[in-house]
MIDOSE-1310 file (N, C-alpha, C; in nm, 2 decimals, decimal comma, always signed):
residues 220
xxxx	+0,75/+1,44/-1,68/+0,85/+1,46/-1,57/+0,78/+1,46/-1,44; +0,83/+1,39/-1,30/+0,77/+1,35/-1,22/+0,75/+1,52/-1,13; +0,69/+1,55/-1,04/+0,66/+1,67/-1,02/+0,71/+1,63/-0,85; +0,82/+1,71/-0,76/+0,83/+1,67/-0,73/+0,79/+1,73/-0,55
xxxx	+0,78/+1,64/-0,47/+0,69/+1,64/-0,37/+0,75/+1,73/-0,26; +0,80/+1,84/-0,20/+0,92/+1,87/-0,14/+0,88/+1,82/+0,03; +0,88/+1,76/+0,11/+0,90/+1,78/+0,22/+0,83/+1,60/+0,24; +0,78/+1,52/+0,12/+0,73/+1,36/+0,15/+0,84/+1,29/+0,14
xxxx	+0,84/+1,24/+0,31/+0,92/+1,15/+0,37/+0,82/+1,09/+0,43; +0,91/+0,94/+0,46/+0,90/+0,90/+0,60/+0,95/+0,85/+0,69; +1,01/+0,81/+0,77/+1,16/+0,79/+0,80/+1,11/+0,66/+0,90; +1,20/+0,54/+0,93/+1,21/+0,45/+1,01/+1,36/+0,53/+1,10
xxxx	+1,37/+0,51/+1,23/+1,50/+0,56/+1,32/+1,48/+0,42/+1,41; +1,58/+0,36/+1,41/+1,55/+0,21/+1,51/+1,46/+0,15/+1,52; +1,39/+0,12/+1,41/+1,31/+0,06/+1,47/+1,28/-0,11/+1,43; +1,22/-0,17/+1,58/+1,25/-0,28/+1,57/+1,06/-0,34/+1,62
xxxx	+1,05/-0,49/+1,56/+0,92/-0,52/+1,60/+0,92/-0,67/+1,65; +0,86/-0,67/+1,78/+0,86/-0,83/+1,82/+0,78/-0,85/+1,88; +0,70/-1,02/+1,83/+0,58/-1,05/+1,90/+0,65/-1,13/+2,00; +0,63/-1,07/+2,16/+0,63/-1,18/+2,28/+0,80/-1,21/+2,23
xxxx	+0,88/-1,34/+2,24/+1,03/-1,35/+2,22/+1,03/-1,34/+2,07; +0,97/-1,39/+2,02/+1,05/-1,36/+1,83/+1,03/-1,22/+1,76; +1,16/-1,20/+1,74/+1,17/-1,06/+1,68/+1,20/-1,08/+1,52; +1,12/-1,01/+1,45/+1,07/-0,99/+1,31/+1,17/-0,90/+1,27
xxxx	+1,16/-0,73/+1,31/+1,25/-0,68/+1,27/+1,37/-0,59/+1,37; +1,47/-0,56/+1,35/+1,60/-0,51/+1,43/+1,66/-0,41/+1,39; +1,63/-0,34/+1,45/+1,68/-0,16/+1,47/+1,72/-0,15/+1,30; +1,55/-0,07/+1,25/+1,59/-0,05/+1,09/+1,58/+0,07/+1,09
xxxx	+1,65/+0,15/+1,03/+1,64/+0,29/+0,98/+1,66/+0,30/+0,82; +1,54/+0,38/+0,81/+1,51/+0,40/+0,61/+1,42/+0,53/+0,64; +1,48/+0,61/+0,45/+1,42/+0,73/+0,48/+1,35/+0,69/+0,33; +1,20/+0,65/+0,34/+1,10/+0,65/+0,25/+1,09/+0,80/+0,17
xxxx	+1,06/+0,80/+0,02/+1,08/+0,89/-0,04/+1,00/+0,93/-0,16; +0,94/+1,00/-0,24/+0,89/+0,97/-0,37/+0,90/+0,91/-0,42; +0,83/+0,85/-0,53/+0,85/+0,76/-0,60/+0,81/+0,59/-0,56; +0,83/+0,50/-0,61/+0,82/+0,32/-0,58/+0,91/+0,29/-0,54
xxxx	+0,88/+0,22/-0,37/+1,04/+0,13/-0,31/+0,95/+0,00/-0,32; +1,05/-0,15/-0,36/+1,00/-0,28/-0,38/+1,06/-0,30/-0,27; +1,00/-0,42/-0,21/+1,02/-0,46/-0,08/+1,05/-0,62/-0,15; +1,16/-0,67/-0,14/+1,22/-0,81/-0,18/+1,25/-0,91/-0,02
xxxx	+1,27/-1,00/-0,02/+1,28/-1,10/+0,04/+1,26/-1,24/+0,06; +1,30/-1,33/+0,12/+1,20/-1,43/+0,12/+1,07/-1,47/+0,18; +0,98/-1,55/+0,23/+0,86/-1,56/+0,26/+0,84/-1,56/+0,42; +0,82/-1,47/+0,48/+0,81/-1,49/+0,67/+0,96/-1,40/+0,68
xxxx	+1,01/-1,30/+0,60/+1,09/-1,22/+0,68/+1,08/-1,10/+0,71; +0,91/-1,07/+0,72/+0,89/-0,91/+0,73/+0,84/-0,86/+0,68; +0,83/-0,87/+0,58/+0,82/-0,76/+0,43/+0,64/-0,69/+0,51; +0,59/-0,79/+0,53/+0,45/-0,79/+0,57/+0,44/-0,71/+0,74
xxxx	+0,50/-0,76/+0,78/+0,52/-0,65/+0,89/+0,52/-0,50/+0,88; +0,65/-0,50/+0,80/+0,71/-0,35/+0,78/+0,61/-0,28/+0,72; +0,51/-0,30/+0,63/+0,39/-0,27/+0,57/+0,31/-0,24/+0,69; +0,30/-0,32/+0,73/+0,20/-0,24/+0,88/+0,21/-0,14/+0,96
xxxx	+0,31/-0,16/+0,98/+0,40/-0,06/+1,05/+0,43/+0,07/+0,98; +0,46/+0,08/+0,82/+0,44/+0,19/+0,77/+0,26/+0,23/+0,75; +0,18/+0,12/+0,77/+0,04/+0,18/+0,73/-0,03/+0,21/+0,90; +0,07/+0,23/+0,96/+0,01/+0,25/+1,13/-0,11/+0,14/+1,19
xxxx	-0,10/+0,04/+1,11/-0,19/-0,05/+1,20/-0,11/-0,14/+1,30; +0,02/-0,11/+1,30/+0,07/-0,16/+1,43/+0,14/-0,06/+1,47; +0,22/-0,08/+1,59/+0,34/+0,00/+1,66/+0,45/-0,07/+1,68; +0,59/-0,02/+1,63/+0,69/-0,06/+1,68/+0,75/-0,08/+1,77
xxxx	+0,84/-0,18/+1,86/+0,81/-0,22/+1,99/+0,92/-0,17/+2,06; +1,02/-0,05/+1,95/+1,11/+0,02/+1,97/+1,12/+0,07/+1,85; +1,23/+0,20/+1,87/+1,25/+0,33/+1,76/+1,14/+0,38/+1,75; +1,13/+0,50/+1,64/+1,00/+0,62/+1,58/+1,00/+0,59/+1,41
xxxx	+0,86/+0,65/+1,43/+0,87/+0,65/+1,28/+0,82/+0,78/+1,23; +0,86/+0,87/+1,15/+0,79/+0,99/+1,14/+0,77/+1,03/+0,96; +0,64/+1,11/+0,97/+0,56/+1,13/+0,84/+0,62/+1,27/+0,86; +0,68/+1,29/+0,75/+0,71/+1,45/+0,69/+0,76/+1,52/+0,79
xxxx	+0,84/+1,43/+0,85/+0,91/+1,49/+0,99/+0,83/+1,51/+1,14; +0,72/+1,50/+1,13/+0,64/+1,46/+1,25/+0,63/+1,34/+1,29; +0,67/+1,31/+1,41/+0,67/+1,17/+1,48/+0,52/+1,11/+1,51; +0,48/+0,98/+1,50/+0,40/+0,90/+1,54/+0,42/+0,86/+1,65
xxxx	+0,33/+0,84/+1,76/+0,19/+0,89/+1,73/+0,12/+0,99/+1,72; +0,19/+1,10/+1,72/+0,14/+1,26/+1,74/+0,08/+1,22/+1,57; +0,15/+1,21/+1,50/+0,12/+1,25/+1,34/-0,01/+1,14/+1,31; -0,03/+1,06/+1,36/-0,09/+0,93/+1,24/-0,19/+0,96/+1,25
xxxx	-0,29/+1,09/+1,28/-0,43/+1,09/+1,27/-0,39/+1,20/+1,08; -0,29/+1,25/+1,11/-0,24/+1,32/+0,94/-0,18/+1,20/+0,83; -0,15/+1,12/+0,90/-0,10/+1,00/+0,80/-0,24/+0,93/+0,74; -0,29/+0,89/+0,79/-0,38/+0,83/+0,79/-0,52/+0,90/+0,71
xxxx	-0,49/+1,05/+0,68/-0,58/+1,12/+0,61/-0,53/+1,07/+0,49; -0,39/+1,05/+0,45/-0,35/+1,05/+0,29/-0,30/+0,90/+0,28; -0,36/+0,80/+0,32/-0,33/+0,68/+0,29/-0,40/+0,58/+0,27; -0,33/+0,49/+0,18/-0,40/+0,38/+0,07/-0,29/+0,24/+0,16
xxxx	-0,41/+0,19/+0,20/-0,32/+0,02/+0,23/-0,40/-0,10/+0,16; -0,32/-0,15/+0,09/-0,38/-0,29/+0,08/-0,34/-0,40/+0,11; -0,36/-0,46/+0,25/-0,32/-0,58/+0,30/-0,33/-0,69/+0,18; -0,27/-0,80/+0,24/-0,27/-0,94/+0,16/-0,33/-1,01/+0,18
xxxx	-0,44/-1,00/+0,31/-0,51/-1,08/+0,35/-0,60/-1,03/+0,44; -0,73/-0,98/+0,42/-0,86/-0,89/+0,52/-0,97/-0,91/+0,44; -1,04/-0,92/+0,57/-1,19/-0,97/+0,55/-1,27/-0,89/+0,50; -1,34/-0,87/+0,39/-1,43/-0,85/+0,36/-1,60/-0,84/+0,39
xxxx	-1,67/-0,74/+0,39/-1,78/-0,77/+0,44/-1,92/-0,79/+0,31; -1,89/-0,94/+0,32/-1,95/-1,01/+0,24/-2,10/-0,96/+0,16; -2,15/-0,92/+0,26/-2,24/-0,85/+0,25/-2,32/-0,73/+0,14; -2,21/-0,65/+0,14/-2,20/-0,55/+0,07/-2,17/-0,56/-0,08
xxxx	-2,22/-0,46/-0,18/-2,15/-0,48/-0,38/-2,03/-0,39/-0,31; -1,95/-0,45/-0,39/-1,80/-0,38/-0,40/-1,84/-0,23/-0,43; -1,90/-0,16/-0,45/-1,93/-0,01/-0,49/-1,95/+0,10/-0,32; -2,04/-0,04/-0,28/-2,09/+0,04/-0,13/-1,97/+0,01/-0,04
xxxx	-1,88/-0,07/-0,05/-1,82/-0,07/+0,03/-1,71/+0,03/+0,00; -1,66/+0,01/-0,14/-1,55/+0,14/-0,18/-1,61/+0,28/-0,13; -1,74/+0,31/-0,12/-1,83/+0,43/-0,09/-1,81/+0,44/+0,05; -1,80/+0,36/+0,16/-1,76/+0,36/+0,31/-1,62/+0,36/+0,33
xxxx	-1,52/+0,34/+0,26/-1,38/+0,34/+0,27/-1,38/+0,48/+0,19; -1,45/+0,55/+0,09/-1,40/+0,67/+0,10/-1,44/+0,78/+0,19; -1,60/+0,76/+0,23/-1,61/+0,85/+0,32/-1,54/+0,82/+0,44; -1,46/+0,74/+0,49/-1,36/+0,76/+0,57/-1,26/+0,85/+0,54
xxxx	-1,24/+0,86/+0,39/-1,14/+0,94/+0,39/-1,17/+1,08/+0,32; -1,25/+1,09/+0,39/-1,32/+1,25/+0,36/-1,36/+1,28/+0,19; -1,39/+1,22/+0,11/-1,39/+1,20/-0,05/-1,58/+1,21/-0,03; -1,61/+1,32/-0,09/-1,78/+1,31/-0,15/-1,77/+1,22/-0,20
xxxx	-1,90/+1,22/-0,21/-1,97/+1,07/-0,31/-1,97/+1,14/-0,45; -1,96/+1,23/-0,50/-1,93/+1,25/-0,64/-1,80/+1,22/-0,70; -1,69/+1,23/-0,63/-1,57/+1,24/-0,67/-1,49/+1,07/-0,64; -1,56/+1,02/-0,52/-1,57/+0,87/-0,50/-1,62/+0,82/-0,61
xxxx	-1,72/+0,85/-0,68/-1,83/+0,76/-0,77/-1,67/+0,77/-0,85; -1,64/+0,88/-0,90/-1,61/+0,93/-1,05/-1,42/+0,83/-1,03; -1,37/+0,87/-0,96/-1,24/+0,80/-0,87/-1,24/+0,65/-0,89; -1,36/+0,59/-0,86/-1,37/+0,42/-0,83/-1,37/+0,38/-0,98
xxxx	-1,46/+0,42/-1,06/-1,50/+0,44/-1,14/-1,37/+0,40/-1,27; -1,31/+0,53/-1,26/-1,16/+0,50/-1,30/-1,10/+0,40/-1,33; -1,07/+0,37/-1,17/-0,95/+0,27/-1,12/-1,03/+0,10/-1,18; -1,16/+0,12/-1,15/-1,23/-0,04/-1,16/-1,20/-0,06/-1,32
xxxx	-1,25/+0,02/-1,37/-1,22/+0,03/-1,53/-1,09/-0,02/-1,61; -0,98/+0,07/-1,53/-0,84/+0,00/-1,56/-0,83/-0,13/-1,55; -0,90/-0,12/-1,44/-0,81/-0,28/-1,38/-0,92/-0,45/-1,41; -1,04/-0,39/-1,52/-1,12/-0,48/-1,53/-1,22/-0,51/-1,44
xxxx	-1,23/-0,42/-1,33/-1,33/-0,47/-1,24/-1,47/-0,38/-1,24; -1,48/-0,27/-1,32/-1,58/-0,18/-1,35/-1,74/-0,29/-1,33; -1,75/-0,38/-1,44/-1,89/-0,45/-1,50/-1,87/-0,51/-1,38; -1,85/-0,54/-1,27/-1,88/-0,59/-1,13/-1,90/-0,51/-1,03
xxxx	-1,87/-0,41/-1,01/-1,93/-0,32/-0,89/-2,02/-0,32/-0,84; -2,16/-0,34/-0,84/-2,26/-0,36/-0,83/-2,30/-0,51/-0,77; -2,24/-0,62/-0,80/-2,24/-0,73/-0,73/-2,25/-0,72/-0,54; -2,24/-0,86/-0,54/-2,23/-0,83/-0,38/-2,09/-0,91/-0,39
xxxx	-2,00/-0,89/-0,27/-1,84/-0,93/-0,25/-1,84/-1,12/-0,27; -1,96/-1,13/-0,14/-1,97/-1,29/-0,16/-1,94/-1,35/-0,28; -1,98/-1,26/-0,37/-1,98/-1,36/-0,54/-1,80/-1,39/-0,58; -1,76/-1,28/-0,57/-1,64/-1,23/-0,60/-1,49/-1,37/-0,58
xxxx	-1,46/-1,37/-0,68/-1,29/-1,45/-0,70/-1,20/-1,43/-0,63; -1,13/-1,47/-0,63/-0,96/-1,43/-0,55/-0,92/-1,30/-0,62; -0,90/-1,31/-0,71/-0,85/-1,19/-0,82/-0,94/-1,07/-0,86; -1,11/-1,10/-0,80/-1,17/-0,96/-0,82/-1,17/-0,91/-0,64
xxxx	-1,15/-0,99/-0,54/-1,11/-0,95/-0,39/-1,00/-0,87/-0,43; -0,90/-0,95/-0,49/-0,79/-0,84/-0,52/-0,76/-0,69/-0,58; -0,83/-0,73/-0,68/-0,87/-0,58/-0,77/-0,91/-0,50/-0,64; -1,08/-0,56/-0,61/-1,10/-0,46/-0,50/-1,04/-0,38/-0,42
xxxx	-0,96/-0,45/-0,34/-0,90/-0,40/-0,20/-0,83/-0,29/-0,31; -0,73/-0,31/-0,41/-0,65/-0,20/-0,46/-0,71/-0,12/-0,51; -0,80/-0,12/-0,54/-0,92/+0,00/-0,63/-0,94/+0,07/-0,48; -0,97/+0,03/-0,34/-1,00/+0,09/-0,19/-0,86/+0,20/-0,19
xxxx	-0,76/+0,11/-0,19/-0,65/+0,18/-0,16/-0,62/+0,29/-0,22; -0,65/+0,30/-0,33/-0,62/+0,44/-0,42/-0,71/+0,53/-0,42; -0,82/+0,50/-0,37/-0,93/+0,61/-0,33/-0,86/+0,74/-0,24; -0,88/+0,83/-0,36/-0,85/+1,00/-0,28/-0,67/+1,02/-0,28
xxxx	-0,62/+0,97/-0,39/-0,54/+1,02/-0,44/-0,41/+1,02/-0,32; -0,38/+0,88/-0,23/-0,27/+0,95/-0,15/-0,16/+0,96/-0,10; -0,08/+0,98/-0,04/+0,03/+1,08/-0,04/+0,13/+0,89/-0,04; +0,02/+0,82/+0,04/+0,16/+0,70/+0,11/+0,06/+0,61/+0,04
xxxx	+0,13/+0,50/-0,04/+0,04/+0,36/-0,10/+0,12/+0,26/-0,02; +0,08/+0,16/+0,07/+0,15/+0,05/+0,11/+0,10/-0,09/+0,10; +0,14/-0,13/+0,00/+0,05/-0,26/-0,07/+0,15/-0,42/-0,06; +0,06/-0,49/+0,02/+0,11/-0,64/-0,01/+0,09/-0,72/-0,06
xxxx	+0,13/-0,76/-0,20/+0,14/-0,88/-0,27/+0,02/-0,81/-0,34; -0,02/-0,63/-0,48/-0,12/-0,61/-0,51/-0,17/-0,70/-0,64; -0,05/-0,76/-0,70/-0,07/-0,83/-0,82/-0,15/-0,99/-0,81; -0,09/-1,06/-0,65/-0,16/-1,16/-0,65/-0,26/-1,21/-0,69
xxxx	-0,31/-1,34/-0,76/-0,39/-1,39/-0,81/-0,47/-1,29/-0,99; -0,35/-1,25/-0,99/-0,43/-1,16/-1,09/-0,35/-1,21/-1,25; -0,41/-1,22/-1,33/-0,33/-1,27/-1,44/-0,29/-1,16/-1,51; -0,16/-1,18/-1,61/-0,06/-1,08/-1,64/-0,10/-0,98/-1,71
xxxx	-0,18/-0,97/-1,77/-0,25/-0,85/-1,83/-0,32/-0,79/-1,77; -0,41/-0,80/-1,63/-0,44/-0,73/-1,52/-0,36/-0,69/-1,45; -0,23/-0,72/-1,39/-0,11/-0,69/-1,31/-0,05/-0,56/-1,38; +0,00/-0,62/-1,50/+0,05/-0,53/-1,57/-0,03/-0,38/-1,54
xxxx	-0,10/-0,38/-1,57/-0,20/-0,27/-1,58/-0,19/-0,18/-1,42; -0,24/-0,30/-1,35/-0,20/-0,22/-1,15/-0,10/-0,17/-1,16; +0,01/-0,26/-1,25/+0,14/-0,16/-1,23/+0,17/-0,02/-1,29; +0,11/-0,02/-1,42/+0,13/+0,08/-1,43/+0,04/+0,24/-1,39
xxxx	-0,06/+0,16/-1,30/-0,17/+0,29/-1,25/-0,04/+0,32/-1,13; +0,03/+0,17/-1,08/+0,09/+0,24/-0,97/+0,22/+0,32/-0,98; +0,27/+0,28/-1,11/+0,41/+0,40/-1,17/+0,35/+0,54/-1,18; +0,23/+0,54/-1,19/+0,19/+0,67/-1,24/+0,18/+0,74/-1,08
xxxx	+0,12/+0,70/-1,01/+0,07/+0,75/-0,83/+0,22/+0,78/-0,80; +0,32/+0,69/-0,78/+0,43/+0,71/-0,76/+0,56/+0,82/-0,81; +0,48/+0,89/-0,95/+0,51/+1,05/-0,98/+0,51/+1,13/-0,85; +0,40/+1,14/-0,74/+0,41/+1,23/-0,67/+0,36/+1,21/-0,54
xxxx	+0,36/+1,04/-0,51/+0,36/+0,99/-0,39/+0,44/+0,93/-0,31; +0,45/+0,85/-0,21/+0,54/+0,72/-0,18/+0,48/+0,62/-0,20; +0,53/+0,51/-0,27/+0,47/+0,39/-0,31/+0,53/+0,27/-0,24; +0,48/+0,17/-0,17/+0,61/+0,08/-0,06/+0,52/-0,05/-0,07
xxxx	+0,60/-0,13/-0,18/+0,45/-0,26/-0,23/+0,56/-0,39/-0,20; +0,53/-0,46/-0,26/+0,57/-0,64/-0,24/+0,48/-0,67/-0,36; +0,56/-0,73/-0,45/+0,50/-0,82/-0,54/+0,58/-0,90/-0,62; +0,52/-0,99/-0,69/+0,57/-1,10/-0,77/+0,63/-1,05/-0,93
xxxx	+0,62/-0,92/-0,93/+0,68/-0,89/-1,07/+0,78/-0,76/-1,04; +0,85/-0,75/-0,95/+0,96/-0,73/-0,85/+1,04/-0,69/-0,96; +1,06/-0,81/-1,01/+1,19/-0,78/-1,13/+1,18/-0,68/-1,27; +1,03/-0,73/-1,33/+0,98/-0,61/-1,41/+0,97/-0,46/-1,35
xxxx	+0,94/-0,47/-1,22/+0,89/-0,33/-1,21/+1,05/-0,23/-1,15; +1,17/-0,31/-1,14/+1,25/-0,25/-1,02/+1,32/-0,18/-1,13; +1,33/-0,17/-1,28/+1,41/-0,03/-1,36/+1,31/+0,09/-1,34; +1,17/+0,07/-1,25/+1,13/+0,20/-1,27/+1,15/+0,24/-1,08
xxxx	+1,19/+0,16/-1,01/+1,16/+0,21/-0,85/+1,29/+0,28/-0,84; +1,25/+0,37/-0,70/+1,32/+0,43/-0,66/+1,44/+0,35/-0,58; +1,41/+0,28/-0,52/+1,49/+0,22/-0,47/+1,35/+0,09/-0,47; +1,49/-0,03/-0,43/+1,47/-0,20/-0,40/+1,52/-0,22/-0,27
xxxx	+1,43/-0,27/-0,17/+1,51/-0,30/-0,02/+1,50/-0,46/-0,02; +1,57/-0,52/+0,05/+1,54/-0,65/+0,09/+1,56/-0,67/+0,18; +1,42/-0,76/+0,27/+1,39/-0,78/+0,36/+1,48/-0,91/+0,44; +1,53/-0,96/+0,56/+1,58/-1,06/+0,54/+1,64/-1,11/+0,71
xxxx	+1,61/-1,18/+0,78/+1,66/-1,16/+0,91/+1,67/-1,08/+1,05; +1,54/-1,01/+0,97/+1,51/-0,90/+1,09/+1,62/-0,80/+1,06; +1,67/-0,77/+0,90/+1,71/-0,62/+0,89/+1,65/-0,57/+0,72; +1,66/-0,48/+0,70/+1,59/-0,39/+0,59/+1,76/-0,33/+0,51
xxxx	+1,78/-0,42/+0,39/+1,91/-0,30/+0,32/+1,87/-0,30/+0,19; +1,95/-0,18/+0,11/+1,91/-0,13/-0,01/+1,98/-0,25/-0,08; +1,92/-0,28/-0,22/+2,04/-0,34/-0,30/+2,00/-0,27/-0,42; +1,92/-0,17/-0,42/+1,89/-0,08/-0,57/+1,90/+0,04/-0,53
């Protein structure tokens, strides 16, 4: 039984986002909740936006958006304590084994290195990417980039997951498996993803939004 979170929200109130004249999205209001919301739509209507904008790497160019009832910007240095983003597309610093770098994304997020080791450790294992850590990134596939970034994101256990497209390039028995580490996080977090198995996963989400013309409606 899911355990349940009392006061994890996040609310959109108008809000709308536009680069220069083209406007992406138009006065959306949604109250993010426990549990997994799917983000559906077609390709270039947002969905990737609105992810940003819940992961505070942008600002909306109108309305608020507030964490647990505290408005941003005042809140995002608290949001950003308990948050897992995995873009669809960021650069990696080639340089580094996937271990050191997961070790610098957690001590951002305040996580010792014991509990980081033990945490990465976990998730790489699930998801097939364990016997690679130690590599350097350069070596790395499309599909173990991917692993990575989502093994980053779930470091330190937190409150908001906002993931784009986490299953990409990943074949079905590795997906599967993200999915169900991410049914499990979604017991007692907010989970706000985009993916290609939308349809498998949407008898377990809380709700299904679709993205679509610069507005955000429920259809689940």
């Amino acid at each position: 039984m899911a355990i349940t979170n009392d006061g994890l929200t996040l609310d959109l109130r108008g809000v709308s986002k536009s680069y220069g004249r083209k406007s992406v999205l138009n006065d959306v209001s949604h109250t993010f909740t426990q549990g997994l919301t799917l983000l559906t739509g077609p390709s270039g209507a947002g969905k990737s936006t609105l992810l940003r904008l819940l992961a505070t790497v942008e600002r909306p160019s109108r309305g608020e958006i507030a964490w647990r009832g505290a408005r941003l910007p005042g809140a995002r240095a608290k949001l950003r304590r308990t948050l897992g983003y995995a873009p669809q597309a960021v650069e990696l610093p080639e340089d580094l084994t996937a271990r050191e770098f997961a070790m610098h994304i957690a001590s951002l997020k305040g996580l010792s290195s014991g509990a980081a080791d033990k945490q990465f450790g976990a998730i790489t294992d699930a998801i097939g990417l364990h016997a690679d850590i130690n590599y350097r990134i350069a070596s790395f596939s499309g599909g173990m980039r991917r692993r990575l970034i989502f093994a980053q994101a779930m470091l330190g256990a937190p409150q908001l997951l906002a993931l784009d497209e986490p299953t990409a390039e990943l074949d079905s028995e590795t997906a599967r498996k993200l999915g169900a580490l991410l049914l499990e996080r979604a017991r007692d977090s907010i989970v706000v993803m985009t993916t290609h198995l939308a349809d498998e996963l949407a008898p377990h989400a809380t709700a299904v939004l679709r993205v679509e013309a610069g507005s955000v409606v429920r259809t689940a």
